[in-house]
N, C-alpha and C positions, 0 to 999 in steps of 0.2 A: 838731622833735618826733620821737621816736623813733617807727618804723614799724612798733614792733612794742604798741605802747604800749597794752595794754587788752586782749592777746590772747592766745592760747597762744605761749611760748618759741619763739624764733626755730631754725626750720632747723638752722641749725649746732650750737645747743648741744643740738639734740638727738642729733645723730649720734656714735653710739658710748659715750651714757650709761646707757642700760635695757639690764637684763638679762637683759628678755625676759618670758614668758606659758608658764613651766613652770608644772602641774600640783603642789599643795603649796607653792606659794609665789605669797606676792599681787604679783599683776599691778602691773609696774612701769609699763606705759602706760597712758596717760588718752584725751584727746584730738589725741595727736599723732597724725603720720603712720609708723602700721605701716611698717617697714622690710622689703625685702624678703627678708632672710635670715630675718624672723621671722613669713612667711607661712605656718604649718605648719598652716591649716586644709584641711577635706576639704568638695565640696556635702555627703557624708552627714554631716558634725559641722552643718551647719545647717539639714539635714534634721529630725536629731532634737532640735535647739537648739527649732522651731517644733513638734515633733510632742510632744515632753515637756512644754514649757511649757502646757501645755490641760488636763491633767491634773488639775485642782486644782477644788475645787467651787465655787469663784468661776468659770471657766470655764462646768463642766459645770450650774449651774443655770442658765445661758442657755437651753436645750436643752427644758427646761422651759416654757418663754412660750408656743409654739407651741399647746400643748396647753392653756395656764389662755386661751388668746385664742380658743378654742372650733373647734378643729380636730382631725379625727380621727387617726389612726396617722400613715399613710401620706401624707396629705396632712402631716402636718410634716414627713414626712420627705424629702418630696419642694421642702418651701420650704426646708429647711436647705439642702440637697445646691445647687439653685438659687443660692440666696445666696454662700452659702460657694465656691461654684467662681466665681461674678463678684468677689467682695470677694479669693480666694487671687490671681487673675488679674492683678490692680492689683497689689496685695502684692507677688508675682513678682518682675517686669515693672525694680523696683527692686533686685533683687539685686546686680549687676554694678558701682551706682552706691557701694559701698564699698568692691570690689576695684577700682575704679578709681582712687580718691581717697586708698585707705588708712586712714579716718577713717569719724567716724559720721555719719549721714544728717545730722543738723541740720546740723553743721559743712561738710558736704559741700556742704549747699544756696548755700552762699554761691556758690559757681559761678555759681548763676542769681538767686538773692535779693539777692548783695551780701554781701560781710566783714560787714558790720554786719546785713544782711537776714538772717543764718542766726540773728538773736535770736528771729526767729517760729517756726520748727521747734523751737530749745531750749526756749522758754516753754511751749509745746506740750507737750511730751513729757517735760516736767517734769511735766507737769499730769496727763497721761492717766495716766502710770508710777503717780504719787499715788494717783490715784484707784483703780487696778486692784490696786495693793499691799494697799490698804486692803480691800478687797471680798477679796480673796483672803486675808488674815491673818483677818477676821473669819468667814467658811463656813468656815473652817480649826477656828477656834476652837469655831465650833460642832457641828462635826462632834465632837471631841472630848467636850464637853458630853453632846450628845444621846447618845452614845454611855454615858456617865455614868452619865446619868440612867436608860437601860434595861438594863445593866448590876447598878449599885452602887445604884441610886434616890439619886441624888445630886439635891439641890433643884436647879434653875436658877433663877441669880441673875448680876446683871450684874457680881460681883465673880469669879466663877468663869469668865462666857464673859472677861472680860478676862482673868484670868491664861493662858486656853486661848492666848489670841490675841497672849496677850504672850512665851509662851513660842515659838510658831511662827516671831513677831518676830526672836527672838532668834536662831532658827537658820538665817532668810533671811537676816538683815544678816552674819552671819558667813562665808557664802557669797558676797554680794554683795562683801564685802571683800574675797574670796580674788581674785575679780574669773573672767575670763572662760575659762580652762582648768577651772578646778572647776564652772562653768556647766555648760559644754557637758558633764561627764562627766554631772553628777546629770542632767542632761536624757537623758541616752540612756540611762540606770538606769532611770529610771522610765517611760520612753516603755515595756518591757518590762515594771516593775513594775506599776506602776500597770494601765497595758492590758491584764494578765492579772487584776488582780483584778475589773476591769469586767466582761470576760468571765463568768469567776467567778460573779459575781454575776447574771449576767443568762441564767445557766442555772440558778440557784438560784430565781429567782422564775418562770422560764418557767411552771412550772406554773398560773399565773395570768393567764398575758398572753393575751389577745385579740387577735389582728393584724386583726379586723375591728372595732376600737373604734372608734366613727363620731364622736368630741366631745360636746360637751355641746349642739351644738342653738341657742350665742348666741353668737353671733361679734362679736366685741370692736370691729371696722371696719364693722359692722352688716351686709354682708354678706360671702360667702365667698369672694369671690375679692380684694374688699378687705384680709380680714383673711389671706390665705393669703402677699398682697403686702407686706403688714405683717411679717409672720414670716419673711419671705424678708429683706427688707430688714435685719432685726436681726441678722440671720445674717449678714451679708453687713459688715455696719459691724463686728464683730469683727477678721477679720482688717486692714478697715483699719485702725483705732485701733493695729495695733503697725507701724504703716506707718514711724516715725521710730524705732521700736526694729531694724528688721530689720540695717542699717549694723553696729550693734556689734559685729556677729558676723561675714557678710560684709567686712568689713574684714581679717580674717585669711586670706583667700583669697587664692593668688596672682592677680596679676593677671593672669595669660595664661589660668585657666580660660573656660572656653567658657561665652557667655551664656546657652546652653540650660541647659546642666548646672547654674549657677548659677538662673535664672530655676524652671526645674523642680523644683528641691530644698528652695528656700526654699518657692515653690507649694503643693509638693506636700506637706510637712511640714505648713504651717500648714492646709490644707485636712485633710489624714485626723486629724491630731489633734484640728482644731474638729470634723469630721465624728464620730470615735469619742462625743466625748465630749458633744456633745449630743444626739446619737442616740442613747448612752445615757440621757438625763435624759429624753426624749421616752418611752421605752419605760418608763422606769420611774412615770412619772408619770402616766401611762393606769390603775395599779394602785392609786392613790390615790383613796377612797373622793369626795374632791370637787378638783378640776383644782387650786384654789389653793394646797392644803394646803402650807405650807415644803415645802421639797425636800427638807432634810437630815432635819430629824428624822420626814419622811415615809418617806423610805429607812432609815431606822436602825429605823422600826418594823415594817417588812413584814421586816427578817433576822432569821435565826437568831441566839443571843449569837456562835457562834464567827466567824461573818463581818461581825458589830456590831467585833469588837476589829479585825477588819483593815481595816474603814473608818474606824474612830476614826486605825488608822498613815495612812491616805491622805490624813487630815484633816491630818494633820501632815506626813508625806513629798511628796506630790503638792503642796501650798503652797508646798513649799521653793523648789521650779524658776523657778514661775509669778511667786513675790514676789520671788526675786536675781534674775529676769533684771529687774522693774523697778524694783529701786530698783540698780541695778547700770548702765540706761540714767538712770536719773536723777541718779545722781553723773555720768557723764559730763556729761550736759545743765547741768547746775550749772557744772563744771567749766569748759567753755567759757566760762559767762558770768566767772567769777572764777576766772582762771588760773592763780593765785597761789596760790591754797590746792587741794593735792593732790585727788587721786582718792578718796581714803578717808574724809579726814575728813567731803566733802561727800557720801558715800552715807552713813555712819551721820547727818550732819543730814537726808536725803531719810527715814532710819529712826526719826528721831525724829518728822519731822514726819508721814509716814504712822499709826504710833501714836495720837498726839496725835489724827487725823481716827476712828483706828478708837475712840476712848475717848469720845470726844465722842458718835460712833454710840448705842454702850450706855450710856452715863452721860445723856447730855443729850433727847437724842429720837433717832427711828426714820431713820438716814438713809440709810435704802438705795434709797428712791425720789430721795432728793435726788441721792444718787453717779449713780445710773441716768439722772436726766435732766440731769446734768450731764455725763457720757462720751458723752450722744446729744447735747449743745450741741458739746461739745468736735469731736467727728467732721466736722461742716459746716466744721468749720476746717480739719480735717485730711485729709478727701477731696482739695478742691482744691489743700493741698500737696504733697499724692502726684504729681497727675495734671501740676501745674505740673513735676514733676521730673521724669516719665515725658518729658513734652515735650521737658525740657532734654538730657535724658540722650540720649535715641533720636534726637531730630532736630535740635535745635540745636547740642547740640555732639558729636553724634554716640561720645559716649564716651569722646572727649579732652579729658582736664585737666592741669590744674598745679598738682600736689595742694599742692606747700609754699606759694604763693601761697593759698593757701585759709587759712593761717596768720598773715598780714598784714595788719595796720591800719593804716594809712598817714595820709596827707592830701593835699591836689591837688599839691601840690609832689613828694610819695612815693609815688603810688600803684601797686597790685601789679593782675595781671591781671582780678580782679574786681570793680576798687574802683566802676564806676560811678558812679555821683553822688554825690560823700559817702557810700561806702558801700554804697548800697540801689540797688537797681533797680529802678526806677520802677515798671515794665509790669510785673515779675514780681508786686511789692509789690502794683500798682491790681488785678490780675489775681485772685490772692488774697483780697482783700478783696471784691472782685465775685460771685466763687464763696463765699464766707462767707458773706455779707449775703444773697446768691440762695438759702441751704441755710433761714436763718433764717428767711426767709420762711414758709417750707413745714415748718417742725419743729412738732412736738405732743409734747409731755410732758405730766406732770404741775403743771412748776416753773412752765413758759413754752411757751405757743403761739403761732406766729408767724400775722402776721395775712391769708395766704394758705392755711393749714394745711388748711382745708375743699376746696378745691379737688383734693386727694390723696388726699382721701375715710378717712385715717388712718390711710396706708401708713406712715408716717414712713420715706420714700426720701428724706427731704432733702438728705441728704449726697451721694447720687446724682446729682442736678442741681448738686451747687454742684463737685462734680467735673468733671461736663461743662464747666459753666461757668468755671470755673477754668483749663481747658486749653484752653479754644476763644479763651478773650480771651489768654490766652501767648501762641499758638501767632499768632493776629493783632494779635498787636503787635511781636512778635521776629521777627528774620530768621536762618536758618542759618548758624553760621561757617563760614568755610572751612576 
């Protein structure tokens, strides 16, 4: 049986065939191992890789819940800030784990999941990419819209927000193709663009803001420190959910950068960008005559027209980042699983199939509550994949890998250094599934509540326990290499 058989291109043929991740020209790497002469990233490129991506009003209406969940100014702002620096922390903590390995997180995991075990991070992050693609091409879309409609008096109708959302489509997937040097530039455009028009805008409405606005008086957790745990927590599962995107980028870093510098950058990006931007929706949505009101066409009605045209560009520019960077981790994630068919063709299928979910949204029913309590199911999966790598990385293998062996699929006759049992590693695999099942317990949506959910009082921290518990069963079933 050939060892490589099911997997990405063996080592050798890949040495001295790509011609690199210039800027203007699409990205000849996939899923292989970054070479070292083609390490030409900086922490500041994935600094603002994580500070630009948040940008986008799929992002920035998270920022908003805080305040419809019956919480005043200050206290949302003081559960974001909370959240967001436990959830940036985790986040972090993984940087190093792609300048290590050369490759992206899912593929990476094989280390500790197993050649065949890194199919759980791909599936993952195939999925979360989806979902966050779609949420972000549709606020896009309708940001354009609503902007339309108080503009031109354009009707809204579901053939208009789709063509809105179909056009933004179109200018993410073209990006995402270009693949990972045009990423990182539009992300660091807009970290400046976008963040000055937020600014902008939120000295344009100050004349309105109240910083003594106390909520509405009915707290959504039934009480207030319930519900303040709740809004911390939603905050906080943001930056995990791009816990399996962070690699793609990190991977271009050389390897000898320093873990702080790397841990810090990624952190520190993905926290002040989540930070900017839903403390922008927080402040803007106190001004909303009732907490629930839509976000976008709640903000497109308190501006003037000439700052309506430049949130309708946001609606379109600030999408662009947020959508290539995931349908751009989701052709990788494809990739892996079907190595045979390049990098490209399978982001425009991740672009076809995102569409498809945002078409279905407007044409078929309302599915923004379904995407919502499906990236809060997805999380309990993906917390304790994090923490299982946090584990692997820091203390089991303390950092040292054998990245082209992460390449290999073998069979017991062939096996390469992570083949474990047929592939999978049992402990990391049972470990996982323990922290998943332990998250499910305790999750409350709308879709599905698990049948512990009452005991949380309606925090929905479940990803939070299934983290713990995800690392705590690694960490006592595995022993340290030497």
């Amino acid at each position: 049986m050939n060892a490589n058989a099911g997997s990405a291109p063996s080592p050798a043929s890949l040495v001295g065939t790509l011609t690199g991740d210039e800027l203007g020209q699409v990205e000849a790497h996939g899923v292989d191992i970054i070479p070292a002469h083609a390490r030409h990233s900086r922490p500041k490129d994935v600094f603002f890789v994580f500070l630009g991506s948040q940008m986008s009003f799929g992002i920035i209406v998270i920022g908003a819940l805080p305040v419809v969940f019956g919480l005043g100014f200050w206290d949302s702002i003081s559960a974001i800030t909370v959240g967001l620096a436990l959830g940036s922390i985790q986040f972090g903590l993984l940087a190093m784990f792609g300048a290590k390995t050369g490759t992206n997180g899912p593929v990476a995991s094989g280390a500790h999941f197993g050649v065949k075990g890194r199919v759980i991070g791909t599936v993952m992050g195939v999925l979360v990419t989806l979902g966050f693609f779609a949420l972000t091409v549709w606020t896009g879309g309708e940001a354009v819209v609503a902007a339309g409609a108080r503009l031109f008096g354009w009707q809204s109708s579901p053939h208009l927000m789709f063509a809105g959302a179909a056009l933004i489509g179109a200018v993410t997937a073209a990006a995402a193709v270009y693949g990972h040097s045009l990423i990182v530039a539009t992300e660091t455009f807009v970290s400046y663009a976008i963040g000055a028009v937020l600014i902008i805008t939120t000295i344009v409405l100050a004349p309105g803001f109240h910083a003594d606005y106390a909520g509405t008086g009915t707290y959504a957790a039934g009480t207030f420190w319930a519900t303040w745990l709740l809004a911390s927590s939603v905050s906080a599962a943001l930056p995990i959910s791009y816990t399996t995107i962070l690699n793609d980028y990190t991977r271009y870093l050389p390897e000898s950068t320093g873990t702080a510098r790397a841990t810090l950058a990624a952190g520190g990006g993905m926290f002040i960008g989540c930070w900017l931007a839903l403390a922008f929706a927080t402040y803007v949505t106190t001004l909303f005559k009732t907490a629930d009101m839509p976000f976008v066409s709640g903000l497109i009605g308190l501006c003037p027209p000439w700052l309506v045209v430049i949130l309708a560009l946001v609606g379109i520019v600030g999408s662009q980042p947020q959508g290539s960077l995931c349908l751009y981790s989701g052709g990788l994630g494809m990739q892996s699983m079907v190595p045979r068919i390049g990098r490209v063709p399978l982001t425009l299928a991740q672009s076809v199939a995102g569409m498809a979910l945002v078409w279905a949204g407007i044409y078929l029913a309302d599915m923004t509550s379904v995407l919502v309590a499906f990236l809060t199911l997805i999380e309990c999966a993906v917390s304790p994949w994090g923490t299982i790598n946090v584990v692997g990385y820091f203390w089991l293998m303390r950092g040292r890998y054998q990245p082209y062996e992460l390449l290999r699929v073998g069979d017991d006759a062939n096996r390469g250094a992570y083949w474990y049992s047929n592939g999978w590693n049992r402990n990391a695999v049972f470990a996982w599934v323990s922290g998943t099942l332990a998250g499910l317990l305790f999750v409350q949506t709308d879709i599905f509540n698990g049948p512990l959910c009452s005991l949380t009082g309606g925090t929905n921290s479940a990803w939070l326990l299934g983290g713990i518990v995800g690392a705590v069963v690694y960490a006592a079933l595995e022993k340290p290499r030497s």
